[in-house]
N, C-alpha and C positions, 0 to 999 in steps of 0.2 A: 504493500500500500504506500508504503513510504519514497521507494523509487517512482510508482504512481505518480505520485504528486508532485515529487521534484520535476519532472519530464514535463508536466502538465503544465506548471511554472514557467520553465522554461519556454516550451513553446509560447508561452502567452506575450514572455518579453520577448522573446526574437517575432513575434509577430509586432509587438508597437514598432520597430526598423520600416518596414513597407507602406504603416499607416504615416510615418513623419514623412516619409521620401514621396507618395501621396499629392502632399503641398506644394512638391516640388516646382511642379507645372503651372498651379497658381502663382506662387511666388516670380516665377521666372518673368511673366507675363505682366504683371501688374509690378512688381518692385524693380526688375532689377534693368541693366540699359538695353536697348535693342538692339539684335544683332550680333550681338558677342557671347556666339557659344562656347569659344576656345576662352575668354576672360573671365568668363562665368565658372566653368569646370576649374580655372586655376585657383581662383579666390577662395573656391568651397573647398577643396582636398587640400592646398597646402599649410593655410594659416592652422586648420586644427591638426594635420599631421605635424607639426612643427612643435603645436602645444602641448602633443599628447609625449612626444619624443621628449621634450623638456620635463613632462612631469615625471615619464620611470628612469629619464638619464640610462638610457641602455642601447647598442645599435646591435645590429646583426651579427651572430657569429656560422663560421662556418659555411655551410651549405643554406643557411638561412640570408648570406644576403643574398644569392641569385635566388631563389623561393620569394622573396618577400619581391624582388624587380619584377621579376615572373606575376605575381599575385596582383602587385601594383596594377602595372599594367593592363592586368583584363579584369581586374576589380575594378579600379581609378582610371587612369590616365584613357584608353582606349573606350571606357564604357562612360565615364562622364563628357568626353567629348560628344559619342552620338546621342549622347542623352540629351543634350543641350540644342544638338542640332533639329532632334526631334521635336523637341518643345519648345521652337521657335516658329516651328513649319507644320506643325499638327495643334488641335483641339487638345487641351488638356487627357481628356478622358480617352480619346482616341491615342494619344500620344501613350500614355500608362498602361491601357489593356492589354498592348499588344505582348509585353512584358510576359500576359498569362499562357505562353506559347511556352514560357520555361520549362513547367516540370516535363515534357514530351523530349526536349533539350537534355536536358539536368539527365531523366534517365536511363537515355542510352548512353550518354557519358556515363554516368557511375555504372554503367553494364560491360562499358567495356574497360574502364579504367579500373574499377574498384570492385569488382566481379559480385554488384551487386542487381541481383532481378529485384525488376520493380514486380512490388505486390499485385493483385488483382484489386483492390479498394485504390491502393496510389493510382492506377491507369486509369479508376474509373471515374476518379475526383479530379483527374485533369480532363478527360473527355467532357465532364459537363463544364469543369474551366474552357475548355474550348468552347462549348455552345454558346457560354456566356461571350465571350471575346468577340464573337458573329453575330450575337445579336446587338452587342454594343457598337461593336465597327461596322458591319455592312448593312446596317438601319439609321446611319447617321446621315443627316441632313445638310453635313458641312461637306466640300469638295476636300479629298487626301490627294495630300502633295506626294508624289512618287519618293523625292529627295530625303523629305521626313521620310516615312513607313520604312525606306531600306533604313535608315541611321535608326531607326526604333529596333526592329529588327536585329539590327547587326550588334543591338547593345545588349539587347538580351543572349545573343549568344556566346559576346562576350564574358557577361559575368555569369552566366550558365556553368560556363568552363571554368573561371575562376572559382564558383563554387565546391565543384566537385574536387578539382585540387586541393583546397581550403580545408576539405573533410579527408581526403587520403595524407595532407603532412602535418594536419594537427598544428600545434601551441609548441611555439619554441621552449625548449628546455635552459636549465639554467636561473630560474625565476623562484625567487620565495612560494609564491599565488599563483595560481592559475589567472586570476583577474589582473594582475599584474602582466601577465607573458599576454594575456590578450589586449591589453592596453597597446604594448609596445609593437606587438603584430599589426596594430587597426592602426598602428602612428605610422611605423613603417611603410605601407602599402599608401596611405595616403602622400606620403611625402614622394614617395616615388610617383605616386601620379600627377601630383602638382606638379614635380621640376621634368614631368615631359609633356605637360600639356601647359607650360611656362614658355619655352622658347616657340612654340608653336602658335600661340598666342601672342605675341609680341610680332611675331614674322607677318601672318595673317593677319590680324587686325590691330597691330601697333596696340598704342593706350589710349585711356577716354580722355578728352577737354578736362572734366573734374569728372564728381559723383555726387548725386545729390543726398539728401537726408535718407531719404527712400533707399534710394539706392545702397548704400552704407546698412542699412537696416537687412534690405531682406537681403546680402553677403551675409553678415555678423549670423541671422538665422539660419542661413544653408551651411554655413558651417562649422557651427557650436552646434546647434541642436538638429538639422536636417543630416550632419554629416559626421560629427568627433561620436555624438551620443547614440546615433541609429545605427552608424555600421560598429560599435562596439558589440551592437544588443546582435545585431546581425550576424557576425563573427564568433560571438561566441556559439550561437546556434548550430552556426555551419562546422563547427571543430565537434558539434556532442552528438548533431540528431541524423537521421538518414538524410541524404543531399534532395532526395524528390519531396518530401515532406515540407523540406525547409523551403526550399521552391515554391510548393505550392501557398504558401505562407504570404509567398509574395502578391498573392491575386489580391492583395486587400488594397496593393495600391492603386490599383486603375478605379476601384469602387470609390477609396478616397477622391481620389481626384476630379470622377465626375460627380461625385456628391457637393464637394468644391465649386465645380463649374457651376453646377447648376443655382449652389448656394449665393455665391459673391458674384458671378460672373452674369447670371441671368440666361446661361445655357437652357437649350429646352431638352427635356431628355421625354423619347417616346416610348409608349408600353412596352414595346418589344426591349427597348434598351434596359427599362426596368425588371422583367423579365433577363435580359443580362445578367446585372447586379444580382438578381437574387442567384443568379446561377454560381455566380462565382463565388458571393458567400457559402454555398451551398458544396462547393467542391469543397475549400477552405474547412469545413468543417468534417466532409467526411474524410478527407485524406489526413486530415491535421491531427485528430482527436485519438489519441494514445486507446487502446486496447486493454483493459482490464487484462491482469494476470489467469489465467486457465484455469481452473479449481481439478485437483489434484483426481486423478481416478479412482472410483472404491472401490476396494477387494471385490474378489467374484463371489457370488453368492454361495452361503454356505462356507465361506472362508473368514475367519475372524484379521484384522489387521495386528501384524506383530512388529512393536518397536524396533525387538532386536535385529528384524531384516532375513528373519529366517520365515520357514513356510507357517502359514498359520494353521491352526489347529480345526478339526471340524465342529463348528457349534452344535449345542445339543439343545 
């Protein structure tokens, strides 16, 4: 019962990771400057990599600094880029859904990287994720930009991949805590994706004139709380639970986001799309939700159960 519950925990914080990154899309749209996906993905990944690196004062050893470049890069640097790109050139909500194509991702990678079969319940909580994702994207009423949908696309399978690595090399060793070695893991990967999506960022779009108040505002939110604190929760998940699970986790952000739209933005969203969302909640739960432990078999009948592990005796 008690492994139970821890599991159950867990899942629940590696699920607020997807509901903050969610915002993502609102925030992009309404706070931050326009046009600048490459200064966008810089500003979120390296200010809080840099803060998280400061507070366990630890770098990489060993085989963990190419790991963590590795990790970087299709965590961070690769997947915030087309994230940005996405959610410049797509609908909030259109932009996040497409995200829910991961767990189909995630487990054929963990099938052939980490010789794990996905369950019959995991395939079947991503298939109605997928209905959801169809009813969301191909009943929308806004025109999809080609440009967007590949970089949506191509971000999810980026950190698809990143995931499933994430959960085959685990939490660097050498650490007091566990919560400590995942600190320095989420500072690491971050800071690698900042200092490559830093020069690429300056090259393509140079710097802004200034930044206004706004703007200053939702940076400081993508990446203290959209980005130091959600891929912490996020990271930890991916180093404890199975890789499609934790995927599947992730369909809560395209829900966030057009719940967002529809909230702040005055998006319309139609039955069918709502029918969506509830799909997607609906996989969310049946893939996500931990499995009671089995209750033990009882002796055969006419067999009494014996402590000592020997045959049991015939009842009279």
């Amino acid at each position: 019962m008690l492994s139970y519950l821890v599991m159950s925990n867990l899942r629940a914080a590696t699920a607020v990771a997807p509901a903050l990154w969610g915002t993502t899309y609102l925030v992009t749209t309404e706070l931050l400057p326009p046009d600048r996906p490459l200064l966008a993905g810089t500003l979120r990944a390296l200010p809080a990599g840099l803060l998280l690196v400061a507070i366990v004062r630890a770098l990489p050893r060993g085989t963990w600094w190419w790991r963590a470049a590795v990790l970087g890069t299709l965590n961070i640097g690769l997947f915030f880029a087309l994230l940005f790109v996405a959610a410049y050139r797509l609908p909030g909500g259109v932009a996040a859904v497409l995200g829910a194509l991961g767990p189909f991702v995630v487990a054929g990678l963990a099938f052939a990287l980490l010789g794990q079969r996905p369950g019959g319940r995991v395939l079947a909580a991503a298939g109605v994720g997928l209905a959801g994702v169809a009813l969301l994207v191909l009943r929308s009423a806004t025109a999809l930009d080609p440009i967007g949908l590949a970089a949506a696309a191509g971000g999810m399978v980026s950190m698809s991949l990143g995931t499933v690595l994430g959960r085959r090399w685990g939490v660097p060793d050498g650490f007091a805590e566990r919560r400590t070695a995942l600190l320095a893991l989420t500072g690491w990967q971050l800071t690698v994706g900042g200092l490559l999506l830093a020069p690429a960022a300056l090259m393509v779009e140079g710097l802004p004139a200034g930044l206004s108040l706004a703007n200053a505002g939702g940076f400081a939110y993508l990446s203290l709380v959209g980005t130091a604190g959600a891929y912490f929760l996020w990271f930890r998940g991916v180093t404890a639970l199975p890789p499609a699970q934790v995927t599947l986790l992730g369909l809560l952000s395209p829900v966030v986001a057009a719940a967002l739209g529809w909230l702040a933005l005055g998006q319309s969203l139609s039955p069918g799309q709502l029918a969506g969302a509830a799909a997607v909640l609906a996989a969310v739960l049946l893939g996500s939700v931990p499995r009671p432990a089995a209750p033990r078999p009882l002796p055969p009948v006419g067999l009494s159960a014996n402590p000592a592990g020997g045959r049991g005796c015939p009842s009279t």
